[in-house]
Biopython code that builds the backbone (N, CA, C, O; Angstrom):
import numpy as np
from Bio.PDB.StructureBuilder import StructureBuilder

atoms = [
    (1, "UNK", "N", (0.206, -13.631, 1.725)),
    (1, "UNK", "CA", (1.506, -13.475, 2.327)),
    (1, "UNK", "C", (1.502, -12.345, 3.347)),
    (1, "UNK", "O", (2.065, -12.419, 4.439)),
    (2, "UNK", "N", (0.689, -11.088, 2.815)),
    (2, "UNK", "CA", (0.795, -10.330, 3.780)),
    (2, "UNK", "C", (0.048, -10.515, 5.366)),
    (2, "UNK", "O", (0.422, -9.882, 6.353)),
    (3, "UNK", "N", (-1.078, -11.519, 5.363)),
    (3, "UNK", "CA", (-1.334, -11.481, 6.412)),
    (3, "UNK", "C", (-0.700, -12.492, 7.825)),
    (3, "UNK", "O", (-1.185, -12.829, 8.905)),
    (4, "UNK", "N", (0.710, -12.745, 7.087)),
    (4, "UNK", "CA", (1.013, -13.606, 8.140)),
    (4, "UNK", "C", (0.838, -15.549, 7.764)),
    (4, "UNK", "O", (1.620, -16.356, 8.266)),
    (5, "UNK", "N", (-0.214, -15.934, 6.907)),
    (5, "UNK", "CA", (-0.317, -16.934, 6.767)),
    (5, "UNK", "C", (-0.092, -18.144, 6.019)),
    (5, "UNK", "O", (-0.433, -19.324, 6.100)),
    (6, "UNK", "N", (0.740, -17.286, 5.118)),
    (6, "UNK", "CA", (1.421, -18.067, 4.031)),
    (6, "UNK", "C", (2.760, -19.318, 4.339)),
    (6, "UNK", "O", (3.912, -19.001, 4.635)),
    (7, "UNK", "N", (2.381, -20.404, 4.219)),
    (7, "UNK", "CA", (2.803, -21.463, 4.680)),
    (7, "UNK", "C", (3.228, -22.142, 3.038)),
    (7, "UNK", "O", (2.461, -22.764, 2.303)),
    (8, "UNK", "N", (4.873, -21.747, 2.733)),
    (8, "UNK", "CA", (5.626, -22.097, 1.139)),
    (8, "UNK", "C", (5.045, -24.143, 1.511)),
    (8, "UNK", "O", (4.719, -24.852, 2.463)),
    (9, "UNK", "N", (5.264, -24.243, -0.107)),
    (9, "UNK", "CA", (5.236, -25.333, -0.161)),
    (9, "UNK", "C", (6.473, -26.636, 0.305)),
    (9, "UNK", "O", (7.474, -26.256, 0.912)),
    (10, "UNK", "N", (6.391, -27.390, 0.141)),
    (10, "UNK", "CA", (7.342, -28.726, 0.398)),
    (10, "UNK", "C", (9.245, -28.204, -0.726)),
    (10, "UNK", "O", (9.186, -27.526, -1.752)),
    (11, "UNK", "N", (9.790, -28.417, -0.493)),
    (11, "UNK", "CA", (10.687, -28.290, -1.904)),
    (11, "UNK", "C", (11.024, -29.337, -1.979)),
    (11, "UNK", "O", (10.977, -30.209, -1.112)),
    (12, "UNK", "N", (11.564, -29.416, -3.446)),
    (12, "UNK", "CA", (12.661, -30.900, -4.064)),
    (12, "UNK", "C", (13.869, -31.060, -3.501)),
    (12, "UNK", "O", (14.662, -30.123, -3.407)),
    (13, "UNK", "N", (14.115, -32.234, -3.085)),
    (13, "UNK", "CA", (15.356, -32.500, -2.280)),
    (13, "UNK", "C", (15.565, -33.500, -3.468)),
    (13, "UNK", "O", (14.917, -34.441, -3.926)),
    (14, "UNK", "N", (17.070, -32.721, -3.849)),
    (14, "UNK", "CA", (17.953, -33.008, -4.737)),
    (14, "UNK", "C", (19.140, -33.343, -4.221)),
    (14, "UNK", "O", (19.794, -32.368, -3.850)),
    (15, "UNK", "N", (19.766, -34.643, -4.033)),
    (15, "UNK", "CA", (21.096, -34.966, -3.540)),
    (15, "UNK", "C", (22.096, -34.869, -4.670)),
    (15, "UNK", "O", (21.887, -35.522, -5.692)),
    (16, "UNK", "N", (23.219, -34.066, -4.558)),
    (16, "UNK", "CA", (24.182, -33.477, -5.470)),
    (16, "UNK", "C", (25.105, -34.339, -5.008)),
    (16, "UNK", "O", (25.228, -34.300, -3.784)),
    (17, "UNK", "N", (25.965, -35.291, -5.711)),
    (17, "UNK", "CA", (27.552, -35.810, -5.275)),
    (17, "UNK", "C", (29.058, -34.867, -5.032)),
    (17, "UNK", "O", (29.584, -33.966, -5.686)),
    (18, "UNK", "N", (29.345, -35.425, -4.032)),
    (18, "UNK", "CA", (30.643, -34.388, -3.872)),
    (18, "UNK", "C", (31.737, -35.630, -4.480)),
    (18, "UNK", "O", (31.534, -36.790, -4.839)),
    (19, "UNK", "N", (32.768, -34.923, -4.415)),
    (19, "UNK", "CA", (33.678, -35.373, -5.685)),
    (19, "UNK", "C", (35.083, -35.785, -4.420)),
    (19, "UNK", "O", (36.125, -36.348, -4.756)),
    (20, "UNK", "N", (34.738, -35.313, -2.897)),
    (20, "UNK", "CA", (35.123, -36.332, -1.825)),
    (20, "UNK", "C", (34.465, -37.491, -1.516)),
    (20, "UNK", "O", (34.865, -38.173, -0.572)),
    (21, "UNK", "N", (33.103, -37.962, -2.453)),
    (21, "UNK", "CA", (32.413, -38.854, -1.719)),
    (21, "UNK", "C", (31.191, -37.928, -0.850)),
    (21, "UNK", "O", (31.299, -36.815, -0.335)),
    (22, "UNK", "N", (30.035, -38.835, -0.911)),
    (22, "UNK", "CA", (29.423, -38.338, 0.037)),
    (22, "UNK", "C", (28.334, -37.591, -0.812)),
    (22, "UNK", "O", (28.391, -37.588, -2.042)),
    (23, "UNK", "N", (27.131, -36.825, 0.036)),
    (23, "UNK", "CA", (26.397, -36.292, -1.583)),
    (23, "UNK", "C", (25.866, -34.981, -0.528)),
    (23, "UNK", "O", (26.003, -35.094, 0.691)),
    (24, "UNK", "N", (25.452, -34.146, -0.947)),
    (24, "UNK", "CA", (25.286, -32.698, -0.524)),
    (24, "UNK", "C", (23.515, -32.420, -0.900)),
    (24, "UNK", "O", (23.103, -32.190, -2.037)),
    (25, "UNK", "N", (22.744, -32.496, 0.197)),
    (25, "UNK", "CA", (21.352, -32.198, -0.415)),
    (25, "UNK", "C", (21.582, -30.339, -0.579)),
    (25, "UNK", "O", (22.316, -29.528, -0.015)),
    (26, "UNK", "N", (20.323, -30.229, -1.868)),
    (26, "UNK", "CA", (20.393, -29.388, -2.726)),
    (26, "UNK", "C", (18.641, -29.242, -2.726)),
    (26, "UNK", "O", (18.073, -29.980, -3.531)),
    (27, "UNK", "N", (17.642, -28.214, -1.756)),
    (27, "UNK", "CA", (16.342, -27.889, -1.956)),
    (27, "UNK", "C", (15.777, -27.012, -2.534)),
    (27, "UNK", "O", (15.741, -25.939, -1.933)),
    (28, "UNK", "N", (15.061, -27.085, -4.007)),
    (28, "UNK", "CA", (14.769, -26.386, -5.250)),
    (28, "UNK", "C", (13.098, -26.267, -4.783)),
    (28, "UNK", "O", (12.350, -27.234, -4.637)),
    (29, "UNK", "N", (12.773, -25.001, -4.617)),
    (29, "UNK", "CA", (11.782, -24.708, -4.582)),
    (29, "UNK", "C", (10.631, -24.474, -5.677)),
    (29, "UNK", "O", (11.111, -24.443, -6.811)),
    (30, "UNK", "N", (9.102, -24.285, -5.635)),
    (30, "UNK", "CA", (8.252, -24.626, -6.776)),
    (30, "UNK", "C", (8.373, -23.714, -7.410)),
    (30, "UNK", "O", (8.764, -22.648, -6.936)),
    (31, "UNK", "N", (8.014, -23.910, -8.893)),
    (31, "UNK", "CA", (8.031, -22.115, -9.804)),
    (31, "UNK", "C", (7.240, -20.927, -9.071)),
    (31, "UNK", "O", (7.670, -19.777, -8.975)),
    (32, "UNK", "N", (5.918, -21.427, -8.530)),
    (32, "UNK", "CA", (5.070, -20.437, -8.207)),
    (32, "UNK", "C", (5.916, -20.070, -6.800)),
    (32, "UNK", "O", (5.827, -18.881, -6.495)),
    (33, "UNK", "N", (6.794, -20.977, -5.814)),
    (33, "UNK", "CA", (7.148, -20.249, -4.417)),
    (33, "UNK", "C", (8.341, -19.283, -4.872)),
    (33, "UNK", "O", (8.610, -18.259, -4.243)),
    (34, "UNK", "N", (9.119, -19.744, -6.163)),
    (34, "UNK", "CA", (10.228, -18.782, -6.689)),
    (34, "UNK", "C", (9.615, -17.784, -7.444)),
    (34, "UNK", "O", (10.462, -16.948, -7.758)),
    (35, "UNK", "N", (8.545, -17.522, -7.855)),
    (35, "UNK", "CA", (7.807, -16.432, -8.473)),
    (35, "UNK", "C", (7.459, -15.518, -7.165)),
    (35, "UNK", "O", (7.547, -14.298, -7.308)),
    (36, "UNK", "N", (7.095, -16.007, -5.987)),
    (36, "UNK", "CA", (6.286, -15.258, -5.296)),
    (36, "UNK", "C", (7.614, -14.798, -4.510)),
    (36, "UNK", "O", (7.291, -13.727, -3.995)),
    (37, "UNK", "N", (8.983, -15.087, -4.155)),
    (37, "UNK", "CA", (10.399, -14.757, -3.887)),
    (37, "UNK", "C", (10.603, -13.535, -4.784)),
    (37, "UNK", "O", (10.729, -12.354, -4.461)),
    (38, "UNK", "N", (10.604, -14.057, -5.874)),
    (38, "UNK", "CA", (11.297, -12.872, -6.935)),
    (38, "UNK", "C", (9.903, -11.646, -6.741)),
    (38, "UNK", "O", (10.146, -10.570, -7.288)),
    (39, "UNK", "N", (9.141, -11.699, -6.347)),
    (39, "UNK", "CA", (8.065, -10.351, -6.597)),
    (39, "UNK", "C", (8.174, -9.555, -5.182)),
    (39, "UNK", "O", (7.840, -8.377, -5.056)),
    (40, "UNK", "N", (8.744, -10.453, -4.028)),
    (40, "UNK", "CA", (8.844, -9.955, -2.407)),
    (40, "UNK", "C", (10.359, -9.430, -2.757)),
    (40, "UNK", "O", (10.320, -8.311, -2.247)),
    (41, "UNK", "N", (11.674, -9.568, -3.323)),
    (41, "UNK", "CA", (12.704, -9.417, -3.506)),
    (41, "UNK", "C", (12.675, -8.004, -4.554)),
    (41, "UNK", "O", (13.552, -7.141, -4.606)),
    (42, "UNK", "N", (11.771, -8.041, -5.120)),
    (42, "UNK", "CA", (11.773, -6.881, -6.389)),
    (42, "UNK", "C", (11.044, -5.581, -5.605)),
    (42, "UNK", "O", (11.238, -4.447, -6.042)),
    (43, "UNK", "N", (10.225, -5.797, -4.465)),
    (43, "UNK", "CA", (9.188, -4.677, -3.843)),
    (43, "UNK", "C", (10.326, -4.748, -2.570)),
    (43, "UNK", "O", (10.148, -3.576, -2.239)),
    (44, "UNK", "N", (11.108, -5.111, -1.837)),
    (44, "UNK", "CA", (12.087, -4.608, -0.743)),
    (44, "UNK", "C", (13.339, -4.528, -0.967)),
    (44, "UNK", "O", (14.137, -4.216, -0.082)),
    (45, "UNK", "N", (13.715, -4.827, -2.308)),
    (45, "UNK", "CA", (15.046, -4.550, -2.151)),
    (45, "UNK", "C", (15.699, -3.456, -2.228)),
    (45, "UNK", "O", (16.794, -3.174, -1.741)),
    (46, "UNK", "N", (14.560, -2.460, -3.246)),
    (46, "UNK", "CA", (15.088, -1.000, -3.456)),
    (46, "UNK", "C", (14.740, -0.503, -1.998)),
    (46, "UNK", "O", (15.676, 0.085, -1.457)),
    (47, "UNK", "N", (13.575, -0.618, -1.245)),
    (47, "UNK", "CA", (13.407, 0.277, -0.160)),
    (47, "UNK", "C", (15.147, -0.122, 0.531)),
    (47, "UNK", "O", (16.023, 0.706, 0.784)),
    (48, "UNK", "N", (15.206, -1.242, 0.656)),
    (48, "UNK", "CA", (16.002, -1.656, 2.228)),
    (48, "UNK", "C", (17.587, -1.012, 1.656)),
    (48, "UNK", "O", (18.485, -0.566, 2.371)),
    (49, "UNK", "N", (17.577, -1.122, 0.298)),
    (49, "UNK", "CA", (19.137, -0.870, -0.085)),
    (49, "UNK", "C", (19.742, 0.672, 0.592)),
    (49, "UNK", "O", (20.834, 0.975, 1.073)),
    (50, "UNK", "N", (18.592, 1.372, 0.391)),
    (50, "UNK", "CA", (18.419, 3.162, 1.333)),
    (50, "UNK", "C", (19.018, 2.971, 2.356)),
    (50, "UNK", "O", (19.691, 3.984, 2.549)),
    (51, "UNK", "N", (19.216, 2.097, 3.325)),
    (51, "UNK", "CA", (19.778, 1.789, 4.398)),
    (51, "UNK", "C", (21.067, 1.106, 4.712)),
    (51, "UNK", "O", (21.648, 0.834, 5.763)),
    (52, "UNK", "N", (21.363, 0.888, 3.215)),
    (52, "UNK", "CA", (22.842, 0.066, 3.581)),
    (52, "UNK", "C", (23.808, 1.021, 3.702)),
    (52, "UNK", "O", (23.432, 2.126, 3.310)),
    (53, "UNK", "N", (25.416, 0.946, 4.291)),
    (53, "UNK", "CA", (26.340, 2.012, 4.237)),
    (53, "UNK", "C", (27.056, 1.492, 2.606)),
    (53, "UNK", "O", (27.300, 0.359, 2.193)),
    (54, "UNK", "N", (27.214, 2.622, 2.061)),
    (54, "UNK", "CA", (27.977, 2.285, 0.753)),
    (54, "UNK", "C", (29.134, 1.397, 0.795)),
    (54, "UNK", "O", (29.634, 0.951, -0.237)),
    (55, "UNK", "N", (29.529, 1.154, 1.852)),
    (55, "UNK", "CA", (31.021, 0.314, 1.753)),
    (55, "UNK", "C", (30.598, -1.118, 2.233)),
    (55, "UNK", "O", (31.396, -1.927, 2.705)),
    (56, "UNK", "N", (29.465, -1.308, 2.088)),
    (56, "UNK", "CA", (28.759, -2.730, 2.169)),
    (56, "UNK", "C", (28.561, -3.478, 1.007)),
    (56, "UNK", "O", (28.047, -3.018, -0.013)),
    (57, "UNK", "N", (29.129, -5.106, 1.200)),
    (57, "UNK", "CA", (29.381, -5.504, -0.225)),
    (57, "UNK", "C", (28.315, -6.536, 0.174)),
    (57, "UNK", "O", (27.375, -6.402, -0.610)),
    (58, "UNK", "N", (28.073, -7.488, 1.046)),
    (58, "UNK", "CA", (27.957, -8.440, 1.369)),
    (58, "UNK", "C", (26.194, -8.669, 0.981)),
    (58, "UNK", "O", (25.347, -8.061, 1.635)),
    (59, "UNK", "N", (25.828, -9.569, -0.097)),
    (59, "UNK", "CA", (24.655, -9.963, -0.641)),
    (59, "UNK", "C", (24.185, -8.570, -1.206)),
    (59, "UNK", "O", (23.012, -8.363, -0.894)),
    (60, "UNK", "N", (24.701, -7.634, -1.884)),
    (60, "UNK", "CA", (23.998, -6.356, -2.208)),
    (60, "UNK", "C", (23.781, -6.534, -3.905)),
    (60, "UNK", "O", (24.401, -7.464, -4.421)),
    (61, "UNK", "N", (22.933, -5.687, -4.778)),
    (61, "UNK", "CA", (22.922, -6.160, -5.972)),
    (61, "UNK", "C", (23.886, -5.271, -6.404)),
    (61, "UNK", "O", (24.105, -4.247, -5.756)),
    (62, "UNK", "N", (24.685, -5.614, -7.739)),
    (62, "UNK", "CA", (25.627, -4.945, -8.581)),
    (62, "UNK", "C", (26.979, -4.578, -7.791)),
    (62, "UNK", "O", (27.666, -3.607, -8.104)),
    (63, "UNK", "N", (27.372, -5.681, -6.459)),
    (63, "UNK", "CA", (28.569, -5.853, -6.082)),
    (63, "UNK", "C", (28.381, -6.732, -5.258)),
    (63, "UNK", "O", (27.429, -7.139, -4.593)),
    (64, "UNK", "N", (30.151, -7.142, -5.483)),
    (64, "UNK", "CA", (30.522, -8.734, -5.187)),
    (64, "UNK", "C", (31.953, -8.526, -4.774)),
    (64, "UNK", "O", (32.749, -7.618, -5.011)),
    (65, "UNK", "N", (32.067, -9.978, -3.876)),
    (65, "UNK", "CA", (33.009, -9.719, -3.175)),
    (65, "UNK", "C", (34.842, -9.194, -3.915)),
    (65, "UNK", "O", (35.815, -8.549, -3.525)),
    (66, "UNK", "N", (34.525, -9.782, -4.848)),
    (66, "UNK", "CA", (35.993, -9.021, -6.154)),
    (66, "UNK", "C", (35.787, -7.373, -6.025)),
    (66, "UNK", "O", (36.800, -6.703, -6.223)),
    (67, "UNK", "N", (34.645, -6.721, -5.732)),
    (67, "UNK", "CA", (34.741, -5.596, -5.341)),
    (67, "UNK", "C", (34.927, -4.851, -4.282)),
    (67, "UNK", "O", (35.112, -3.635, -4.240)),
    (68, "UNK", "N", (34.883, -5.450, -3.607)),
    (68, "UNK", "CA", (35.001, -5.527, -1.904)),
    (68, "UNK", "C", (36.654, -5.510, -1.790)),
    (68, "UNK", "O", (37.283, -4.662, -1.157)),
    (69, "UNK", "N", (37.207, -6.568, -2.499)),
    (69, "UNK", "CA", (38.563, -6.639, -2.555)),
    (69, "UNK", "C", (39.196, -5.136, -3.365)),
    (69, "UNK", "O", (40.022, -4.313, -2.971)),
    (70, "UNK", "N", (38.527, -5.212, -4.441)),
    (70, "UNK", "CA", (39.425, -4.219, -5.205)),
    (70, "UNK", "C", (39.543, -2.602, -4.366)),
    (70, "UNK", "O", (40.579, -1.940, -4.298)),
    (71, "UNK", "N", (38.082, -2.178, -3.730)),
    (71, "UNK", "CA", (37.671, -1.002, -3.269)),
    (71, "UNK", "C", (38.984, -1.101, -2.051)),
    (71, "UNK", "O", (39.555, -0.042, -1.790)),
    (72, "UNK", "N", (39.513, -2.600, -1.204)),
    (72, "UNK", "CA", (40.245, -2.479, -0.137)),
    (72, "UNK", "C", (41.765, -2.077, -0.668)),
    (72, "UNK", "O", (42.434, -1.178, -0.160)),
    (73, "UNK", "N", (42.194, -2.908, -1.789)),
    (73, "UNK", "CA", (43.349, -2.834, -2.420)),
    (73, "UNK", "C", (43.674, -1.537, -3.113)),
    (73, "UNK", "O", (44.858, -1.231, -3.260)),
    (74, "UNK", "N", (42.398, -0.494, -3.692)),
    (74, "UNK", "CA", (43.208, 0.759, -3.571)),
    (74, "UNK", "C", (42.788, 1.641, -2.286)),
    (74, "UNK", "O", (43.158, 2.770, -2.606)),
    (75, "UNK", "N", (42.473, 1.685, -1.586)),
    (75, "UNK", "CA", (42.257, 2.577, -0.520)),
    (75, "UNK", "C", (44.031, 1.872, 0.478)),
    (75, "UNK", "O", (44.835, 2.712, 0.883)),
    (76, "UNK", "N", (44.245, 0.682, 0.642)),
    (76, "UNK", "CA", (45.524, 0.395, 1.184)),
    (76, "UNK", "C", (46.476, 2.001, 0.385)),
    (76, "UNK", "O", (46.954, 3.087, 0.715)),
    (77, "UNK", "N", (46.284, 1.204, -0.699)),
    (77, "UNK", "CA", (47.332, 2.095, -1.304)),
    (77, "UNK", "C", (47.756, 3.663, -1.036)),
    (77, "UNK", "O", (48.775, 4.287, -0.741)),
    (78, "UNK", "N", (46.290, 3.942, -1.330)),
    (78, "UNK", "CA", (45.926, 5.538, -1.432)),
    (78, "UNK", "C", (46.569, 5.972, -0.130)),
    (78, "UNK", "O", (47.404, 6.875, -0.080)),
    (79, "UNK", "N", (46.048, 5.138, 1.154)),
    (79, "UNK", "CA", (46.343, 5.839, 2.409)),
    (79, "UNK", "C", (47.006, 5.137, 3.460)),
    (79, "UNK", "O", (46.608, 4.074, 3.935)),
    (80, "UNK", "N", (48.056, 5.776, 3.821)),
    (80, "UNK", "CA", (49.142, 4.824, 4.721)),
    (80, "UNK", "C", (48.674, 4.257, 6.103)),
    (80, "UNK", "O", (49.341, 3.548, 6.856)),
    (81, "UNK", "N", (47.408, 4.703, 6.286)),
    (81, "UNK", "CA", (46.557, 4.092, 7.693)),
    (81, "UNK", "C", (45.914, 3.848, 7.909)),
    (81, "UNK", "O", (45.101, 3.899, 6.986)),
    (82, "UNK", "N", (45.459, 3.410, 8.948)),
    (82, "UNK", "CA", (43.864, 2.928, 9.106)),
    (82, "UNK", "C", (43.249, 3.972, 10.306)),
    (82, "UNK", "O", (43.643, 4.383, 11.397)),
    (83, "UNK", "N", (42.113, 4.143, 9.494)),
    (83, "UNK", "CA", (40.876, 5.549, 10.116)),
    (83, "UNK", "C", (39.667, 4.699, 10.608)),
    (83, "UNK", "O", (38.678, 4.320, 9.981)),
    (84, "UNK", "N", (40.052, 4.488, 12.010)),
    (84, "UNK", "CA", (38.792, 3.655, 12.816)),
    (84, "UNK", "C", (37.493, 4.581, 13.084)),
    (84, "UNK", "O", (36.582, 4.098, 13.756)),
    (85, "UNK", "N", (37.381, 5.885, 12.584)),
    (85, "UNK", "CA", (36.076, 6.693, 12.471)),
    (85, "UNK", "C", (35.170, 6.331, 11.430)),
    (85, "UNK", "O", (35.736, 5.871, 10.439)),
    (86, "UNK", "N", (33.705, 6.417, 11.356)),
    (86, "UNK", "CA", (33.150, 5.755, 10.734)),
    (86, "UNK", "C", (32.093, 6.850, 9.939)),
    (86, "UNK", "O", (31.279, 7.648, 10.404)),
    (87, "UNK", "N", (32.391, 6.598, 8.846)),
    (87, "UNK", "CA", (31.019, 7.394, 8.205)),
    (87, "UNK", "C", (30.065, 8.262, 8.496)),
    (87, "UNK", "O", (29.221, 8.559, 7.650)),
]
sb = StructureBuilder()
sb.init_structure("model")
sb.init_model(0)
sb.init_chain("A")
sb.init_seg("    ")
for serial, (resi, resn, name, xyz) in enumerate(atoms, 1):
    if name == "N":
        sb.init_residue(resn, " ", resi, " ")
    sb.init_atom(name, np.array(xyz, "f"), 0.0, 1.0, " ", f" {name:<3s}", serial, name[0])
structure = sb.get_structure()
């Protein structure tokens, strides 16, 4: 992987039904290409997280968008304005 040449395998194309009709493909990758995901995800996620701004919710681990909401719904509260200066 590290040298550039790693070419993942084929995935399973799984057609899922939608409940309008119609069917939604759904591509499930092999154990070994989701093993070799989860070991590239486990070695960059701590470096890259160093770089996020704390008030970033969006795909981060141990917050979700219900937190995103809640963090907005008391800061409304707390403060009668909006502070377009940034961190």
């Amino acid at each position: 992987m590290s040298s550039g040449s790693y070419m993942p395998p084929p995935v399973l194309l799984v057609e899922i039904p939608k409940a309008s009709g119609g069917v939604r493909p759904l591509g499930i990758p092999t154990v070994v290409d989701r093993m070799r995901q989860m070991v590239v995800k486990r070695v960059l996620e701590p470096e890259l997280e160093k770089h996020f701004h704390p008030n970033s919710y969006g795909y981060r681990p141990g917050k979700s968008a219900l937190d995103a909401v809640a963090t907005t719904r008391e800061r409304c509260w707390r403060y009668p304005w909006v502070d377009y200066r940034y961190d």
